[in-house]
ChimeraX commands (.cxc) that place a marker at each C-alpha (Angstrom):
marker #1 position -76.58,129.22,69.82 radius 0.5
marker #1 position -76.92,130.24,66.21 radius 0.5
marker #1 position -78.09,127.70,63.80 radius 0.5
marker #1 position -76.54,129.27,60.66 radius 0.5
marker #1 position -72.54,130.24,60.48 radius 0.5
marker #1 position -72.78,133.31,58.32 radius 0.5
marker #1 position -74.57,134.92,61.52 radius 0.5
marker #1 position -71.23,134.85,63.40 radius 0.5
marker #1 position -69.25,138.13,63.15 radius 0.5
marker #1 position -66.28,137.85,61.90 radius 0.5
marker #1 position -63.44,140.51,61.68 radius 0.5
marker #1 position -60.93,138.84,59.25 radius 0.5
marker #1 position -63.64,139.27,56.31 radius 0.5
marker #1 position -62.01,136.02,53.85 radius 0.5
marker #1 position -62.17,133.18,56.64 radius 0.5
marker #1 position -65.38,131.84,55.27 radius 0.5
marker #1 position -64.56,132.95,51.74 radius 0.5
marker #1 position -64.65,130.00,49.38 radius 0.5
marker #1 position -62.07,131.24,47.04 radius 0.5
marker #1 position -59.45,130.94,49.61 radius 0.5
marker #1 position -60.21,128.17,51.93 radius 0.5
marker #1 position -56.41,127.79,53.56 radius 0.5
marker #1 position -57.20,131.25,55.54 radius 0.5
marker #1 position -59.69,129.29,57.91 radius 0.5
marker #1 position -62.69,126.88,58.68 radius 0.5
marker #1 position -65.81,127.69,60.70 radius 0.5
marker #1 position -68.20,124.74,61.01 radius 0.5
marker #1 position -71.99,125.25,60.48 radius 0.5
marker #1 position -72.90,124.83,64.36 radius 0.5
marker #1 position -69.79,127.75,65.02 radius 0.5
marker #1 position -68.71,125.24,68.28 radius 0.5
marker #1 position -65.37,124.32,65.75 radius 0.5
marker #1 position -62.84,127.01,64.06 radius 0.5
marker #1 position -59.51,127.32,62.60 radius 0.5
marker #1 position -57.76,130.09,62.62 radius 0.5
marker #1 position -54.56,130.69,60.94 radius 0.5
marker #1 position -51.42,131.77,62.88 radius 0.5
marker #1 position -50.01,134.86,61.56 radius 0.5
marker #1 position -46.83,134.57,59.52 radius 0.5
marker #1 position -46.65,130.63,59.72 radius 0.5
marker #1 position -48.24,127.65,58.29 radius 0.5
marker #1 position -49.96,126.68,61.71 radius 0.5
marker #1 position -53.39,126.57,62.63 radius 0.5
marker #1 position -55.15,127.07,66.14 radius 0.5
marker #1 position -58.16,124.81,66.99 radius 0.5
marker #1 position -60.87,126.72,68.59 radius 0.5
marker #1 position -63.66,124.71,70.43 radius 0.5
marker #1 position -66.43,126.35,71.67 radius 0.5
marker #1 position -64.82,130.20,72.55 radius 0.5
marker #1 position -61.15,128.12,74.14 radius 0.5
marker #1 position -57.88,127.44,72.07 radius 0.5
marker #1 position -57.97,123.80,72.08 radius 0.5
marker #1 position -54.63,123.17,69.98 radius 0.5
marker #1 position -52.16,124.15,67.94 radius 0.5
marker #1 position -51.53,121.62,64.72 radius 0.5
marker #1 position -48.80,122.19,62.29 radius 0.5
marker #1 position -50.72,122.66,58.65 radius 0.5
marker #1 position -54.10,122.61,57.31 radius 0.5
marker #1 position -54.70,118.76,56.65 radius 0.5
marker #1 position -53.85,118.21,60.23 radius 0.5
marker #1 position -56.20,120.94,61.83 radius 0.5
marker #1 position -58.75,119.86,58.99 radius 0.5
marker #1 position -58.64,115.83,60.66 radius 0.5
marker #1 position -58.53,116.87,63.76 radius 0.5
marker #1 position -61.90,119.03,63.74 radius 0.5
marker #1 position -63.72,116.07,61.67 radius 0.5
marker #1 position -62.36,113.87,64.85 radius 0.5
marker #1 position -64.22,116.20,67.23 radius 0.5
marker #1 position -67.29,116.85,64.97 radius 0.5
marker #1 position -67.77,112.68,64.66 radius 0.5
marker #1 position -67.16,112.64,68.33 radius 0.5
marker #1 position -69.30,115.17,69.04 radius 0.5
marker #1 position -72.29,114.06,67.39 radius 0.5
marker #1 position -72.08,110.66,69.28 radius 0.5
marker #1 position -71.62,111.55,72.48 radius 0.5
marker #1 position -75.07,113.20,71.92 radius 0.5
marker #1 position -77.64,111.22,73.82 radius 0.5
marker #1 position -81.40,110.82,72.99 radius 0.5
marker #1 position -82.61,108.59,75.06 radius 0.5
marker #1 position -85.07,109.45,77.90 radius 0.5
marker #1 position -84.78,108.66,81.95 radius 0.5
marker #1 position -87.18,106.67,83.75 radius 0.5
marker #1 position -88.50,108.42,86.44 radius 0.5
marker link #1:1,2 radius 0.2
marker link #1:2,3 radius 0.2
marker link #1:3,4 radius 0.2
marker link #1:4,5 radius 0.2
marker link #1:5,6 radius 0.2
marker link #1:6,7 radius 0.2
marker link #1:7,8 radius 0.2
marker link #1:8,9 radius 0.2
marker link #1:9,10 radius 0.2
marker link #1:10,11 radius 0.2
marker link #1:11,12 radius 0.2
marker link #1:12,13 radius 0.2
marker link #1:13,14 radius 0.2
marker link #1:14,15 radius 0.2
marker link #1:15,16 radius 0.2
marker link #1:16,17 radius 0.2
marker link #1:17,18 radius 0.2
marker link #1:18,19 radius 0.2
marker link #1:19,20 radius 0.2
marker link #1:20,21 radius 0.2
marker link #1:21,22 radius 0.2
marker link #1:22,23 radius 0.2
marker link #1:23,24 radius 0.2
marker link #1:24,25 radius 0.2
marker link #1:25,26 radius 0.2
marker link #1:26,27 radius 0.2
marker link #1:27,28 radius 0.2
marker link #1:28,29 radius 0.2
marker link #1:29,30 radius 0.2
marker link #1:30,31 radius 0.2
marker link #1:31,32 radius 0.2
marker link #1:32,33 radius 0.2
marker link #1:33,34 radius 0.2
marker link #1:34,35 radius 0.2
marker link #1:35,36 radius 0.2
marker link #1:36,37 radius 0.2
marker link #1:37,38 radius 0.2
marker link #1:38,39 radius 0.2
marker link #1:39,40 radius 0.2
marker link #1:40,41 radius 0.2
marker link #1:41,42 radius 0.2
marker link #1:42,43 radius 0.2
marker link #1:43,44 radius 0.2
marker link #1:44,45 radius 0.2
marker link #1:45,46 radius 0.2
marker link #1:46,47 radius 0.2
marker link #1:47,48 radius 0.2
marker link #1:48,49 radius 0.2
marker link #1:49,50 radius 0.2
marker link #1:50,51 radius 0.2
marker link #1:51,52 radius 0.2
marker link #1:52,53 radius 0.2
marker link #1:53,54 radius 0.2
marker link #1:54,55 radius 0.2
marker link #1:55,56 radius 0.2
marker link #1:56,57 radius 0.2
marker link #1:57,58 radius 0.2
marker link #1:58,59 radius 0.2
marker link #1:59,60 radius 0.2
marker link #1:60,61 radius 0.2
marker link #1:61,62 radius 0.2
marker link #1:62,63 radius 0.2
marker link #1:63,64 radius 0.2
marker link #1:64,65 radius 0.2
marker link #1:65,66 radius 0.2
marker link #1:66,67 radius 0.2
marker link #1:67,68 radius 0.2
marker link #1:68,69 radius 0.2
marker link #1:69,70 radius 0.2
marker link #1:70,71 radius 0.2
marker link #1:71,72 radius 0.2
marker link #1:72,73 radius 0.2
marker link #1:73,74 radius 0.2
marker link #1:74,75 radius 0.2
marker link #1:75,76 radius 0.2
marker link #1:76,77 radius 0.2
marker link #1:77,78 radius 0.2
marker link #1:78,79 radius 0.2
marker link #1:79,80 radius 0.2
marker link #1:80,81 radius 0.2
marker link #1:81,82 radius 0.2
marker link #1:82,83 radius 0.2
view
């Protein structure tokens, strides 16, 4: 998996465009996006490659991906197995 974002190819050209941050969110890792819905306020939560859900504005898609990210990073074991 890529380690840096900008790597990812991306056809809308402004999703990681600072000036206009409403139009989407990739996270650094690329496992979280998302996307806006065309002609509506909505946003589509993409988790690694699968629609995950639909949420109704940008705050809410913005809470929800911080929920999985935080999530995500605990669920992340390093502990070892005794053999």
């Amino acid at each position: 998996m890529p380690e840096d974002y900008q790597k990812f190819y991306c056809i809308n050209s402004c999703i990681l465009d600072a000036s206009n941050p409403h139009e989407g969110y990739v996270s650094k890792d690329g496992r979280f996006a998302a996307i806006r819905v065309i002609q509506s306020k909505k946003y589509m939560i993409i988790v690694d490659g699968k629609q995950d859900k639909l949420c109704r504005n940008w705050d809410s898609a913005m809470t929800y991906i911080k929920k999985l990210e935080s999530a995500s990073k605990k669920s992340k074991s390093k502990g070892t197995l005794n053999i």
